[in-house]
C-alpha positions as CSV (number, residue, x, y, z in Angstrom):
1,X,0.0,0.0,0.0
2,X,1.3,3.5,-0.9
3,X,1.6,6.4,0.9
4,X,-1.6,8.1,-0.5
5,X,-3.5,4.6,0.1
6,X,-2.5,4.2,3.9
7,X,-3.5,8.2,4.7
8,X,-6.9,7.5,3.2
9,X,-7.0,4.2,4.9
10,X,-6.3,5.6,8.4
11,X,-8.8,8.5,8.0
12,X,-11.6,6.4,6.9
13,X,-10.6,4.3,9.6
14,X,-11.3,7.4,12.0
15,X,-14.4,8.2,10.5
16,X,-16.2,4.9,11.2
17,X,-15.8,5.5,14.9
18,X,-17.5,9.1,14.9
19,X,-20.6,8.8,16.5
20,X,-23.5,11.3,16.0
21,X,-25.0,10.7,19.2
22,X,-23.7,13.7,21.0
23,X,-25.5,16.1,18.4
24,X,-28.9,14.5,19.7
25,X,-31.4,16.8,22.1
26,X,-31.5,15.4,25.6
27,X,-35.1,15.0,27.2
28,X,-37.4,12.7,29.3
29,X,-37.6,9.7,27.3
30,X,-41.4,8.8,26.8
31,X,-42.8,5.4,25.9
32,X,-45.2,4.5,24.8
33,X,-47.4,3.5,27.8
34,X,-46.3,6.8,29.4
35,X,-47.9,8.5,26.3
36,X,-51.0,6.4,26.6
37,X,-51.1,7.0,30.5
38,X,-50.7,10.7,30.1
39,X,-53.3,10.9,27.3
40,X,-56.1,9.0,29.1
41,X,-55.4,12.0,32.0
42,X,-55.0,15.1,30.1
43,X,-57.0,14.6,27.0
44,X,-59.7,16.9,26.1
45,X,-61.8,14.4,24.3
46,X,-61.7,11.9,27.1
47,X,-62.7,14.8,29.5
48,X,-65.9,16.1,27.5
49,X,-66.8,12.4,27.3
50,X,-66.3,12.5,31.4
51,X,-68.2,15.3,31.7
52,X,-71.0,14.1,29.6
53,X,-70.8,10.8,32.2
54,X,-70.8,12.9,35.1
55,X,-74.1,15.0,33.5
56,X,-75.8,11.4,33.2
57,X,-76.0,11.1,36.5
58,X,-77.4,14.4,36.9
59,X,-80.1,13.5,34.4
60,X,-81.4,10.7,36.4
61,X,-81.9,12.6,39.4
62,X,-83.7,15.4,37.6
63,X,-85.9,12.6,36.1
64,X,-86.6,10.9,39.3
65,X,-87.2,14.5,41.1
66,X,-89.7,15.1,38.7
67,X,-91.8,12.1,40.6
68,X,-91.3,13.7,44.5
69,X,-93.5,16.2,45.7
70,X,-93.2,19.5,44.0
71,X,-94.2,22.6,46.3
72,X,-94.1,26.0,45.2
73,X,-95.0,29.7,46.8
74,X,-97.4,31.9,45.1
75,X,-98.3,35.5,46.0
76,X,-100.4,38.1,43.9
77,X,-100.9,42.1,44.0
78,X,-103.8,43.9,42.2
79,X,-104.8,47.2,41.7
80,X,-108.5,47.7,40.1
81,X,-108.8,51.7,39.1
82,X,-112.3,51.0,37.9
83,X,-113.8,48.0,39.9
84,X,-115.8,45.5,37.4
85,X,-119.4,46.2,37.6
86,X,-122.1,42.8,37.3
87,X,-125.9,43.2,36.9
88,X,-128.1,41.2,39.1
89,X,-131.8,40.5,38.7
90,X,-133.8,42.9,40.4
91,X,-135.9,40.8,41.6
92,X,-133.5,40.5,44.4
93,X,-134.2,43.5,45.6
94,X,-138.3,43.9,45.3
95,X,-137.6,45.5,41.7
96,X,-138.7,43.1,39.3
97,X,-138.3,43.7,35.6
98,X,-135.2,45.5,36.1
99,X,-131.3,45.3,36.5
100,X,-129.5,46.4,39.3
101,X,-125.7,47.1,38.7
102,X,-123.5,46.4,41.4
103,X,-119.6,46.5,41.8
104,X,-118.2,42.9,43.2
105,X,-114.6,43.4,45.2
106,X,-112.0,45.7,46.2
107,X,-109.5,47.6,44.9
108,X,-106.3,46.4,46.2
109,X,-106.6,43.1,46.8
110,X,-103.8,40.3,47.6
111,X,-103.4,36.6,47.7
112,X,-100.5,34.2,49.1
113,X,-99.9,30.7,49.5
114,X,-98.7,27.2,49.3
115,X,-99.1,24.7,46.4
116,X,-98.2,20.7,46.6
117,X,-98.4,18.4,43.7
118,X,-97.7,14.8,44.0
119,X,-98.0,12.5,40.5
120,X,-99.5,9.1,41.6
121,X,-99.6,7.5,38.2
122,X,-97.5,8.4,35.1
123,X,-96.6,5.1,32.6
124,X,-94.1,7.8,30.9
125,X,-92.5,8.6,34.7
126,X,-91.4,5.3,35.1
127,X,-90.2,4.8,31.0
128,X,-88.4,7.8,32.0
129,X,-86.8,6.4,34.4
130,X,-85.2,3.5,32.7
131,X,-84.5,5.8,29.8
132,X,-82.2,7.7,32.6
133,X,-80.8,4.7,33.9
134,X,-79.7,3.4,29.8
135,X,-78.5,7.3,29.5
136,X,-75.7,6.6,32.5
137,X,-74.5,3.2,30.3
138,X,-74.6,5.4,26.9
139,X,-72.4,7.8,28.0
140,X,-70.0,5.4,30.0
141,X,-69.7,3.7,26.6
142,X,-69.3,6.9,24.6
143,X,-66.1,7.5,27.2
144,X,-64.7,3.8,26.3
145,X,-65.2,5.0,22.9
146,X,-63.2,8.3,23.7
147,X,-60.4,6.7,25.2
148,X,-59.8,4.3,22.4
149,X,-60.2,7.0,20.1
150,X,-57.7,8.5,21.8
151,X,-55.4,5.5,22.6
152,X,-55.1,4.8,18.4
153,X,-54.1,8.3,17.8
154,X,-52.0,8.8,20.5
155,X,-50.3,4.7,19.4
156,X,-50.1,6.1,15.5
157,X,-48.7,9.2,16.1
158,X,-45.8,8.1,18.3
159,X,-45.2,5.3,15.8
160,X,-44.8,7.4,13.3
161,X,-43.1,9.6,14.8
162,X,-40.8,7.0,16.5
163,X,-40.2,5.9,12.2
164,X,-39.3,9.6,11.5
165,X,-36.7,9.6,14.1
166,X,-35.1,6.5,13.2
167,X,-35.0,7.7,9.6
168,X,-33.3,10.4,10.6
169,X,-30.5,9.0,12.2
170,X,-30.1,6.4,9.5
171,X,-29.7,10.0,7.8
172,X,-28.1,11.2,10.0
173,X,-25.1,9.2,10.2
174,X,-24.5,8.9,6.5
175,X,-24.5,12.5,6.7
176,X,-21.8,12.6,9.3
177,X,-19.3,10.3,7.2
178,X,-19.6,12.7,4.0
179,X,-19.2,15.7,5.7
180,X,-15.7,13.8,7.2
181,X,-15.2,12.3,4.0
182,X,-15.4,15.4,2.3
183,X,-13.0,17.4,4.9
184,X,-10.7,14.7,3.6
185,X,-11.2,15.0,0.4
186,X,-10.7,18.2,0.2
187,X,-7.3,18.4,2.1
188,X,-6.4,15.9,-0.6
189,X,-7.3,17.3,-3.5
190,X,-5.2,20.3,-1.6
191,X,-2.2,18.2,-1.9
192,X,-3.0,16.5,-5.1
193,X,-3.8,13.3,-3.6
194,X,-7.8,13.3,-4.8
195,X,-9.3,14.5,-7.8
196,X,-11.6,17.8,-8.3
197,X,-15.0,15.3,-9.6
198,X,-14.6,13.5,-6.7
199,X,-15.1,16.3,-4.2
200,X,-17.7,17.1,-6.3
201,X,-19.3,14.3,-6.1
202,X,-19.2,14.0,-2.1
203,X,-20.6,17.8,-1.9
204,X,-23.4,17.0,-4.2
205,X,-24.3,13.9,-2.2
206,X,-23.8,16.1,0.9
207,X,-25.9,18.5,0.1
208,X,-28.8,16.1,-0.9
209,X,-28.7,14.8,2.5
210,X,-28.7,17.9,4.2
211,X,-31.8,18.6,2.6
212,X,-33.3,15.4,3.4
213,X,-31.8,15.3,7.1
214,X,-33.7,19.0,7.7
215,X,-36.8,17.6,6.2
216,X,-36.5,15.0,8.3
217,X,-35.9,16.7,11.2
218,X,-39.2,19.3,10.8
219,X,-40.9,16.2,10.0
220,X,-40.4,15.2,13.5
221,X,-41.2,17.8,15.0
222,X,-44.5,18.0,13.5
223,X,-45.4,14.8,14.1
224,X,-44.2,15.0,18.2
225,X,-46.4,17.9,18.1
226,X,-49.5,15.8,16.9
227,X,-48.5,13.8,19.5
228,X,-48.3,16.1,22.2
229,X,-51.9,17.1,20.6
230,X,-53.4,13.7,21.0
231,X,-51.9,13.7,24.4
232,X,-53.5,17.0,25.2
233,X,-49.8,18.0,26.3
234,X,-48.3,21.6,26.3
235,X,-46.4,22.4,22.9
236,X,-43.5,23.9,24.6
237,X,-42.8,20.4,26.7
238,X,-39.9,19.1,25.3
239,X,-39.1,14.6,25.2
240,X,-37.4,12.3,23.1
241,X,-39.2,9.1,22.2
242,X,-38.1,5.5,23.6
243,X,-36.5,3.2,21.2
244,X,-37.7,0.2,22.5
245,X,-41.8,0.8,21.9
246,X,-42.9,-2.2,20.6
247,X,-46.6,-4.2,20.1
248,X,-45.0,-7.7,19.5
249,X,-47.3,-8.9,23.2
250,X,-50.2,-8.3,21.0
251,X,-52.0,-11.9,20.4
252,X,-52.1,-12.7,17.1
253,X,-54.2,-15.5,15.9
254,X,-54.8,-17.2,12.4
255,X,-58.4,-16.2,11.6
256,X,-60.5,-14.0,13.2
257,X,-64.6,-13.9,13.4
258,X,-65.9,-10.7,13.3
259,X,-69.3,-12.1,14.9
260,X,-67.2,-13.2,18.2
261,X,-65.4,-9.7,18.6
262,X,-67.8,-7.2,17.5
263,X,-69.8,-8.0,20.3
264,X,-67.5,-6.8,22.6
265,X,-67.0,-3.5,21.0
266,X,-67.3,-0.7,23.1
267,X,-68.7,1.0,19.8
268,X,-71.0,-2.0,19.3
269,X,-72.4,-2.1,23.0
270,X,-72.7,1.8,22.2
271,X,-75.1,1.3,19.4
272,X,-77.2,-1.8,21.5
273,X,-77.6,0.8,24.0
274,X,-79.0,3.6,21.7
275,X,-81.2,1.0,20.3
276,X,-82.8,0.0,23.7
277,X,-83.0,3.9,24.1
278,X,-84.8,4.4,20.7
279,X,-87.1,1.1,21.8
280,X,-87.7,2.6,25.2
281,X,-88.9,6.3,23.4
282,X,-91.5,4.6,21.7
283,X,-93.1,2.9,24.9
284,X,-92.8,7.2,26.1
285,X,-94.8,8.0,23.3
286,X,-96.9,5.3,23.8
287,X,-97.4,6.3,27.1
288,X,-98.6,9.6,26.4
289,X,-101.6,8.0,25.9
290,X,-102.3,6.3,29.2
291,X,-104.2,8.4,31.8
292,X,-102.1,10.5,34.4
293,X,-103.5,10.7,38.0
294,X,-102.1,13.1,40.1
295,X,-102.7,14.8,43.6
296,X,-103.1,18.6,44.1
297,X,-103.3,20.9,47.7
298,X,-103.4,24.2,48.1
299,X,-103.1,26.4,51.0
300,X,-103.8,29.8,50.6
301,X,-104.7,33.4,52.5
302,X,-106.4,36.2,50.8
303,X,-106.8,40.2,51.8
304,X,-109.1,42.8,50.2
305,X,-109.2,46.0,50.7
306,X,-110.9,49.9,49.9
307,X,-107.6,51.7,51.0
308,X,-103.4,50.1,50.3
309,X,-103.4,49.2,53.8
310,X,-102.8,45.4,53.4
311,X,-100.6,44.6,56.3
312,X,-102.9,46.6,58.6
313,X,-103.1,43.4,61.3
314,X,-106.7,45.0,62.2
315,X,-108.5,44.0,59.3
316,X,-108.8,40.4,58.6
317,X,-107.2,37.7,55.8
318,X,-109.4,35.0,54.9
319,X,-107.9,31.8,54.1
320,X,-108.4,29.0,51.7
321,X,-107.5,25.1,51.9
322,X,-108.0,23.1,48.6
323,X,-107.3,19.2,48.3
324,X,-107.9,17.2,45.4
325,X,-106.6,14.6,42.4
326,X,-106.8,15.3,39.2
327,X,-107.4,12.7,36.1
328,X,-106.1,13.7,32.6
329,X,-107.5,10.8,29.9
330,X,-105.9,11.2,26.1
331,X,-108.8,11.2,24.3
332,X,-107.4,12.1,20.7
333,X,-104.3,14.3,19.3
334,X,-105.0,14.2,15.7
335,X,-102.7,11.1,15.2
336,X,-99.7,13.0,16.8
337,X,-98.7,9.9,19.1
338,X,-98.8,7.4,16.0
339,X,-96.8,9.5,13.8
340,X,-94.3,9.6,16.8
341,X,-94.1,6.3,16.9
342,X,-93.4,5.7,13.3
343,X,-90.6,7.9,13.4
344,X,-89.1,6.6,16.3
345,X,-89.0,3.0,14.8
346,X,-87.2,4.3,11.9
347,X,-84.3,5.2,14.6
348,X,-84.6,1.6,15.7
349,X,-84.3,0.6,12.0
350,X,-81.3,2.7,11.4
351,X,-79.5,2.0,14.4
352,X,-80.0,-2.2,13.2
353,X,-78.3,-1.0,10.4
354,X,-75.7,0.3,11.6
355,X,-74.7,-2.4,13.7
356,X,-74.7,-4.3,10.3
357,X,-72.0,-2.1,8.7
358,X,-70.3,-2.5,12.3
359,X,-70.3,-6.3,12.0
360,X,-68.8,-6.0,8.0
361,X,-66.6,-3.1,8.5
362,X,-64.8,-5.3,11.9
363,X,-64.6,-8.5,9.9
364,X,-62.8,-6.6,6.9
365,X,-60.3,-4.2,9.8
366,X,-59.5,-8.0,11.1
367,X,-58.7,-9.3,7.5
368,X,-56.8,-6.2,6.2
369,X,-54.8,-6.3,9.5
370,X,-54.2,-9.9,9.8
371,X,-53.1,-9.6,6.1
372,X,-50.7,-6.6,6.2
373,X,-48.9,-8.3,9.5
374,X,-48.4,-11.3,7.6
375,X,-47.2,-9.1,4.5
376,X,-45.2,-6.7,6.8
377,X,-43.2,-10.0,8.5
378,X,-42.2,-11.4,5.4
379,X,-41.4,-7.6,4.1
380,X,-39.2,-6.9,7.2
381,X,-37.2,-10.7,6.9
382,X,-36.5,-9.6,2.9
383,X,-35.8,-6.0,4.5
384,X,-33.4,-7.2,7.4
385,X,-31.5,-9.3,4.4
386,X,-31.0,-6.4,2.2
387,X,-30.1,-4.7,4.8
388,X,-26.7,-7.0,5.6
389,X,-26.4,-7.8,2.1
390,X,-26.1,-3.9,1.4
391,X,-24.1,-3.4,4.7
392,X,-21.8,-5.9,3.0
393,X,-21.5,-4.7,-0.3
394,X,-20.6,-1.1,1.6
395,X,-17.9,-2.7,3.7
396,X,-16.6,-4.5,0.9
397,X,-16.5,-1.6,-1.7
398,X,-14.8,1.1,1.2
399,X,-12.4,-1.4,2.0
400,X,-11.3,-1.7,-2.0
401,X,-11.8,2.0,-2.1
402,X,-9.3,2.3,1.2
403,X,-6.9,0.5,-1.3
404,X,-7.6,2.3,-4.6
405,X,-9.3,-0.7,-5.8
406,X,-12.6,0.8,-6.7
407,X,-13.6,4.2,-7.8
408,X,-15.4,6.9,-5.6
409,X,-18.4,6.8,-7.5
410,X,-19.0,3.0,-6.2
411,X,-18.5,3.5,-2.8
412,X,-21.2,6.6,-3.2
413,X,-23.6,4.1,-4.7
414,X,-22.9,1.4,-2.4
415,X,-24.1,3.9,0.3
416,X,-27.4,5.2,-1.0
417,X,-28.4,1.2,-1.7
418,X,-27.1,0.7,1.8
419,X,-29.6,4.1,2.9
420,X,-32.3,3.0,0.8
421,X,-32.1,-0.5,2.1
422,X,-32.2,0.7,5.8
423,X,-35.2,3.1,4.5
424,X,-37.5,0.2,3.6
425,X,-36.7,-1.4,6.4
426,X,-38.0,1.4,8.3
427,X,-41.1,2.0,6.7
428,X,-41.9,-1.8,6.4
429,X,-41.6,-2.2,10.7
430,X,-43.8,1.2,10.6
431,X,-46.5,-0.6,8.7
432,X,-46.0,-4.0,10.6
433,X,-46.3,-1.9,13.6
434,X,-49.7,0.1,12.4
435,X,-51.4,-3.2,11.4
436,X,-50.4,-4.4,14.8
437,X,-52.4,-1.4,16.1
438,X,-55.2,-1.8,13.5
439,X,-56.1,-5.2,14.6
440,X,-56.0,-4.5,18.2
441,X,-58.5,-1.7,17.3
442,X,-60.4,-4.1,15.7
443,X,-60.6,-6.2,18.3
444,X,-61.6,-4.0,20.3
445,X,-58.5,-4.3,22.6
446,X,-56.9,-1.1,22.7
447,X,-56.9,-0.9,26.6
448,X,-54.7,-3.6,26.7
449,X,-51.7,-1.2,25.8
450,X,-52.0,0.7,28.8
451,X,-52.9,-2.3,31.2
């Protein structure tokens, strides 16, 4: 080996020991769990959803205060300028024939009291109630849904974030070896050891991966943002993402019946529940057509008077205690209730439908996933190969190169197959990884990753 060869060997030599680590931002590391965990917490989905819950309950004790007692305090004032003037017959007074007019009341005159109501039979009361009662499970479902929502989004964007990063250091580190490579081609070329197209060609390559190692690295910034969105974390709060996220615990079997999972679908047991709600309106509607029986008191004192002189404790009150029930009987509504009805079992109708798609759309989320996992393993094995084959071919060519066996322009196309290689490899675990996710959505399992 010349003089020129053993230079370029030794510097080479040096660059495949620089490490790019030290250029990386320090942070907390998050996983994934501890992205789930945080999300479930701070997310502002999963807190409306809560809220809605917690409003649930609230709606049930409105609908069963609605059947206690209701008592309420009246009191009224009235001023009569002109007091109203009645006729009676005058045969009252020894005037027959004739009409005598004659004013009734007072001019101020004032009323207070006390009345109690009690309902004693209402068939749309007690629907109501159950109604209430579904309204709490609703609601608890809709915040399963939330939370899964949230638990996919939160999974997908920190998978594909975790992708972006990785990419970038694959990036990363090839950029690192040109820029080194190109410091020492340049101090050749300097001393007439290296050739003007060949630091040509290492700037041109150089400058392509800058470009795609700052893409990159807004591209991963964007997407830890959507992450700290899903999350429902600040924007300014800074982390670095865990290497070692992985779904591989996920149970994977070889066929999968829609008609066993869908059942235990948090979305599914939503729309079973809005169903019984929809079936449980029409027996409210129906109801409206039963008699109502309810029971009545009032209490009540009364003061008339010539002069405004109402709290004047010399001149009487006169007071006034009324009990009683009354009956309401539906008698006819113009075909109001029937037409009610009818519309309400199109909701019933609809929902059945619904639950249909729900079935098809789980049984083909199942077969798409279980498909692209099985596509995605076999991708990956291909992937790793290439990998080590390329890894290979780059060792082998920058060892000839070292020696002046093989041109510049090899070695620069041995590493982009060698980047492109680890690329694919990338991309393929991202989707393995996403159809991992997709089936435990399917499945209806997406708690699982936080358990």
């Amino acid at each position: 080996m010349n003089k020129k060869h053993f230079i370029l060997s030794l510097l080479l030599s040096l660059v495949a020991s620089f490490s790019y680590a030290q250029t990386q931002p320090k942070g907390a590391v998050l996983t994934l769990k501890d992205a789930l965990n945080f999300a479930t917490t701070n997310n502002v989905a999963i807190k409306q959803a809560q809220l809605d819950e917690q409003g649930a309950e609230y709606k049930i004790s409105e609908t069963k205060g609605s059947g206690l007692p209701q008592l309420s305090g009246t009191g009224q004032l009235t001023v009569s300028p002109s007091v109203p003037t009645q006729l009676l017959p005058g045969e009252i007074l020894g005037q027959p024939g004739t009409y005598i007019p004659v004013k009734f009341g007072q001019k101020y005159n004032a009323n207070g009291g006390l009345e109690l109501s009690q309902l004693i039979f209402s068939k749309s009361y007690f629907v109501g109630l159950e109604a209430a009662a579904t309204t709490r499970d609703l609601y608890r479902l809709r915040t399963q849904m939330s939370q899964e929502d949230v638990i996919y989004n939160v999974s997908s964007a920190y998978l594909q974030a975790l992708q972006t990063k990785e990419q970038f250091n694959t990036i990363e580190a090839q950029y690192n070896k040109l820029v080194q490579l190109e410091k020492i081609l340049k101090l050749q070329y300097k001393n007439d050891f290296a050739k003007k197209v060949d630091v040509s060609r290492i700037t041109v390559n150089k400058t392509n991966l800058e470009s795609q190692r700052q893409s990159l690295a807004a591209a991963y910034e964007q997407r830890k943002n959507a992450l700290k969105f899903f999350m429902g974390m600040p924007m300014d709060q800074e982390f670095e993402l865990s290497d070692s996220t992985t779904l591989s615990n996920t149970t994977l079997p070889l066929t999968a019946n829609a008609n066993e999972i869908v059942a235990q679908r948090a979305d599914y047991k939503a729309l079973q529940t809005q169903k019984k709600l929809y079936g449980l309106n029409i027996e409210n509607i129906k109801g409206k057509g039963f008699p109502t029986l309810a029971g009545f008191g009032q209490y009540a004192y009364q003061a008339q008077r010539q002069q405004f002189n109402l709290f004047d404790t010399s001149q009487p009150w006169f007071n006034t205690f009324v009990l009683g029930v009354k009956l309401n009987i539906p008698i006819f509504d113009g075909f109001q209730r029937k037409n009610q009805v009818r519309q309400a079992e199109l909701e019933v109708k609809k929902t059945e439908l619904t639950m249909q798609n729900l079935a098809l759309g789980t049984q083909m989320g199942l077969d798409n996933a279980l498909k692209q996992i099985s596509t995605s393993q076999l991708a990956i094995e291909n992937q790793e190969r290439n990998v080590q084959l390329a890894q290979e071919v780059y060792a082998t060519t920058n060892d000839l190169y070292k020696e002046g066996l093989s041109p510049l322009t090899e070695l620069l196309d041995a590493e982009v197959a060698l980047r492109e290689a680890q690329t694919n490899l990338n991309n393929e675990r991202l989707k393995y990884k996403i159809a991992q996710l997709d089936y435990v959505k399917a499945r209806g399992e997406l708690k699982n990753l936080i358990n």
